[in-house]
N, C-alpha and C positions, 0 to 999 in steps of 0.2 A: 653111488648114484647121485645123479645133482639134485637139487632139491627145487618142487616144485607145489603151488600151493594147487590144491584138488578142488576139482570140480569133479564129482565124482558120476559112475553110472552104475546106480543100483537100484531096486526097487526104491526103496524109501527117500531117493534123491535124486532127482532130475538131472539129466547131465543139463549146462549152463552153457554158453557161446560167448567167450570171451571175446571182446573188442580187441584190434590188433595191437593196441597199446599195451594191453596185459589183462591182466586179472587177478581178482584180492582172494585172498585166503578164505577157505571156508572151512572150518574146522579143525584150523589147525595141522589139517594131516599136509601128510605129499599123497600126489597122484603118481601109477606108477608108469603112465606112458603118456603124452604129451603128443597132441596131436597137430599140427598145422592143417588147416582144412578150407580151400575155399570151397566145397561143400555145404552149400548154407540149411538144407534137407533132409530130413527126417535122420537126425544122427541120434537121437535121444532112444529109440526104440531098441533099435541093433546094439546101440555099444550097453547100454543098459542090460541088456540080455547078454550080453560077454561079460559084464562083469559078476552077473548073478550067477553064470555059468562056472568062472576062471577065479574069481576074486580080484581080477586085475582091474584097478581104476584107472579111469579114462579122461584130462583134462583136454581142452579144446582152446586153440587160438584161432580166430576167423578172420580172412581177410581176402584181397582176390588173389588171385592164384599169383599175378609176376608180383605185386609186396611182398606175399610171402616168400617167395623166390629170392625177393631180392634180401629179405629179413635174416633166411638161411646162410647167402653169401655172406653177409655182413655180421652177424656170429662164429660163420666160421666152425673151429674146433670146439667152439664154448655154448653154441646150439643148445637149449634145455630138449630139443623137438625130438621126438623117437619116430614120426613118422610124416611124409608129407603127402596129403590127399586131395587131388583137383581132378577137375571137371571135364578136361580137353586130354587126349591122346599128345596134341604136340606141346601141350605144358609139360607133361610127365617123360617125355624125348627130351624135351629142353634142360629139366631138373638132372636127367642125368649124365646129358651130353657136358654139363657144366658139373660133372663132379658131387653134386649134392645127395646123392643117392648109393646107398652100397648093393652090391651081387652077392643075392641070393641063391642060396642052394636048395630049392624045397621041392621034392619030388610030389608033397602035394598040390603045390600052387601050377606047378607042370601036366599036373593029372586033369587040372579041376577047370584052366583056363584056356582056353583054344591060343595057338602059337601065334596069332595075328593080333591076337587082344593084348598082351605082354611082352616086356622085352627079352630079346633074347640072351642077353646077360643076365637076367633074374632081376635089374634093378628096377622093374614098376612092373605091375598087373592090373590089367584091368578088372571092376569090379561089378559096374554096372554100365548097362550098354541102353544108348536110346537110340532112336533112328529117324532122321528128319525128312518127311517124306512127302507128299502134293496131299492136300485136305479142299477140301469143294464141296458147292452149295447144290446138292441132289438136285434143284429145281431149275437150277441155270445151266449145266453140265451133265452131260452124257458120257462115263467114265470111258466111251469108246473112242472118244474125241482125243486122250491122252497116245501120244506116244511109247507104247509101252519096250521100247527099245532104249530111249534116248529121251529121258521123261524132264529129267532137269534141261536136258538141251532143248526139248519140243515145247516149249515154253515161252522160247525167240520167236517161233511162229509168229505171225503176224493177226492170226486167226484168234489171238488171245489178250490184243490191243483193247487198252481200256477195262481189263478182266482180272487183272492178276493185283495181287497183295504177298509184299514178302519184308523181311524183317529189314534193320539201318546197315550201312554197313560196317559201324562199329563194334555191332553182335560177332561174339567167337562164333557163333553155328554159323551164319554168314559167310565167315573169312575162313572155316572149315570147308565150308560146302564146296567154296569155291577154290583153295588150294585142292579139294580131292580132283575138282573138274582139271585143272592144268596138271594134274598125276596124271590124270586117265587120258586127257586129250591134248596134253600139249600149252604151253600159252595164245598161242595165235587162238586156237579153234576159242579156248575157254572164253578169251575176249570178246569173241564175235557173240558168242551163248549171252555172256552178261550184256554187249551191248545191243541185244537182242532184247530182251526184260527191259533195258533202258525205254528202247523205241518203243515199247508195246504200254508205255504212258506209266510203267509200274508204279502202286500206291505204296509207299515206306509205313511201316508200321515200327512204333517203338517197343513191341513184345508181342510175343506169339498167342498172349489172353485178346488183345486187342484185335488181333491178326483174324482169332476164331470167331472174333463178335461179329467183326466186319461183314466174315463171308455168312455165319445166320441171317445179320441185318440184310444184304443182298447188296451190301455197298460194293463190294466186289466178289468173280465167284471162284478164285479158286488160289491158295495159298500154300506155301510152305511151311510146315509146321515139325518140332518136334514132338512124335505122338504123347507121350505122357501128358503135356497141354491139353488134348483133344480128350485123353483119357480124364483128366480131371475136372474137365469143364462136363463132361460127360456126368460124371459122377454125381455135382453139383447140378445139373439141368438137361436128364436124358430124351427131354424134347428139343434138344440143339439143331438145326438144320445143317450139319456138316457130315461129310464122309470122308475116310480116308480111304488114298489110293495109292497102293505101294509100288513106288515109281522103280523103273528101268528091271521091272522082272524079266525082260526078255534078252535083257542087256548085261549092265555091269552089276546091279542089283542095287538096291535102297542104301544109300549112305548112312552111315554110323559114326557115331562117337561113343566115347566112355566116361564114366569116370573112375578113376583106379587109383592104387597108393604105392609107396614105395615106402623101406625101410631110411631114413635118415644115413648118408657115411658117420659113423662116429658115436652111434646113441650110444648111451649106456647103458640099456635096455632092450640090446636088439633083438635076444631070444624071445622075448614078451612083445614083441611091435611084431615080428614074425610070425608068432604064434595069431594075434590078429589077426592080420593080413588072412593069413589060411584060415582061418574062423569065419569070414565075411565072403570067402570064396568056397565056402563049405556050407558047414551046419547054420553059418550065419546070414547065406545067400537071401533067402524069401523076407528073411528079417530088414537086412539091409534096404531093397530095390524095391515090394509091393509098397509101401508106401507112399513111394512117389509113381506108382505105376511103372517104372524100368523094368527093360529086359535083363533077366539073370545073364551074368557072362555064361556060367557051369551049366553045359547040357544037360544036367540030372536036373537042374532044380526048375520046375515050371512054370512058366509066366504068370501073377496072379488073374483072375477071372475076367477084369473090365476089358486087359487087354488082351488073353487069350480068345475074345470074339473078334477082335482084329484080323486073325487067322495067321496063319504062318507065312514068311516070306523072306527070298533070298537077299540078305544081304551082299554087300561091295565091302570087298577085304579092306581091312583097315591097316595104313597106310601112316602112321604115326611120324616115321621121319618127314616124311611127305606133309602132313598137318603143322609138324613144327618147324620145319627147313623152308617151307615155301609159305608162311603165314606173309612174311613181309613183301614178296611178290602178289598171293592174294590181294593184300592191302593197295597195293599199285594198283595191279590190275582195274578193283572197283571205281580207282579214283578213276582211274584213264579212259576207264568207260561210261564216267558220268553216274554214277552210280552213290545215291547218297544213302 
């Protein structure tokens, strides 16, 4: 095994978020799996609780998903990483369309994960799923007023000028949102959608916290949010004036992402990063996702309480190559639409 200095996860040791520079030794020991993660949430609980379970210790390198990507390429075979964990669907496409990722055989990550969440060579699984969907000020909006076909597209409406708040276009939920919409519709239509939101005066927001204040304060009534936002600002101040409405139920269904992991090609630990991996999509699911309020991927395990009042709703298949093959079309697209 290469040697690596621990941050460890056990009761009487907090696991620690190393800067992408590194991180110094703590005790002397080695850790026995090494995480790359740009997961910057609630990692302390879950891996903590695998190792109390496994005895396997758990260090962590943080940084955004393409450094670390590009950190991987650039170690190569000499990688200390035994596992790489991000945020987006087409980073984890990407990681492995570039070779960084080995194929797995695990009949339980095949049991536990729906076929759309995961790759079909075994090289990423998704682990935890959120879904980014219309949120609105009950006082200003009449949830009959939404299109429930075409919820992202009925937005260009004209009827919604001066009204709307959605994230920059530098946010991955953003450049997700909008490669899913040129999967589903094509480039032509998806343009006309975003330069639709353009015309309709849209107010940019630099985070989905500020997004939800907006539409309380009554600055604008009706935004796109990833739920867990709504759920945690909920949490924090359950007199918020916001409701979510889970768009294109009638349609393609509510857009999703993930975030999921893959084993590293090459670790020297892969039975233990594997072993993981199915921990987190098993026994380790509610551990993992209630914390930040996410949806479990694994049907068995159920959505913690704040967001199972949310109620149930159909998702839109996810479309992974689609997120990461067409991200730099995305990116076009917003520019060409004026779209900041």
């Amino acid at each position: 095994m290469h040697p690596r200095p621990l941050i460890a996860a056990t009761a009487g040791l907090t696991v620690l978020t190393a800067a992408l520079t590194g991180c110094g030794i703590i005790g002397g020991q080695s850790a026995d799996l090494q995480i790359y993660s740009a997961r910057h949430y609630d990692l302390e609980g879950a891996f903590g609780q695998f190792t109390d379970e496994t005895g396997i210790t758990v260090e962590f390198i943080s940084g955004d998903d393409a450094e670390l990507l590009e950190r991987l390429k650039a170690e190569g075979a000499d990688t200390p990483a035994d596992i790489f964990l991000t945020v987006d669907a087409g980073n984890l496409w990407n990681a492995a369309r570039q070779g960084e990722l080995a194929e797995l055989d695990s009949p339980v990550l095949e049991d536990a994960v729906p076929e759309d969440l995961r790759d079909a060579q075994g090289q990423w699984y998704g682990l935890a799923m959120r879904a980014r969907t219309v949120t609105y000020n009950p006082d200003a909006v009449d949830p009959a007023e939404f299109d429930t076909t075409e919820t992202y597209a009925g937005l260009a409406d004209p009827k919604w000028k001066g009204r709307l708040c959605m994230r920059d276009a530098t946010s991955a939920y953003t450049q997700s949102l909008v490669a899913s919409l040129i999967d589903l519709h094509g480039r032509e239509e998806a343009l006309k959608i975003v330069q639709g939101w353009v015309a309709n005066d849209v107010e940019i927001m630099g985070n989905d916290v500020l997004l939800l204040e907006a539409i309380d304060a009554g600055s604008c009534d009706v935004g796109i949010n990833n739920h867990y936002y709504l759920a945690r600002t909920l949490a924090e101040n359950p007199d918020l004036n916001v409701d979510l409405f889970w768009a294109s139920q009638e349609g393609a269904g509510t857009h999703v992402n993930i975030s999921g992991a893959g084993v590293v090609e090459g670790s020297d630990n892969a039975e233990d990063a594997q072993r993981l991996i199915e921990w987190l999509a098993t026994d380790g699911q509610n551990a993992f996702v209630d914390g930040n309020h996410e949806y479990p991927v694994n049907p068995a395990a159920a959505p913690e309480p704040l967001i199972a009042e949310f109620g149930e709703f159909k998702r839109m298949p996810l479309n992974a190559e689609a997120y990461g093959d067409l991200n730099a079309e995305a990116v076009d697209l917003l520019a060409e639409a004026g779209y900041k």
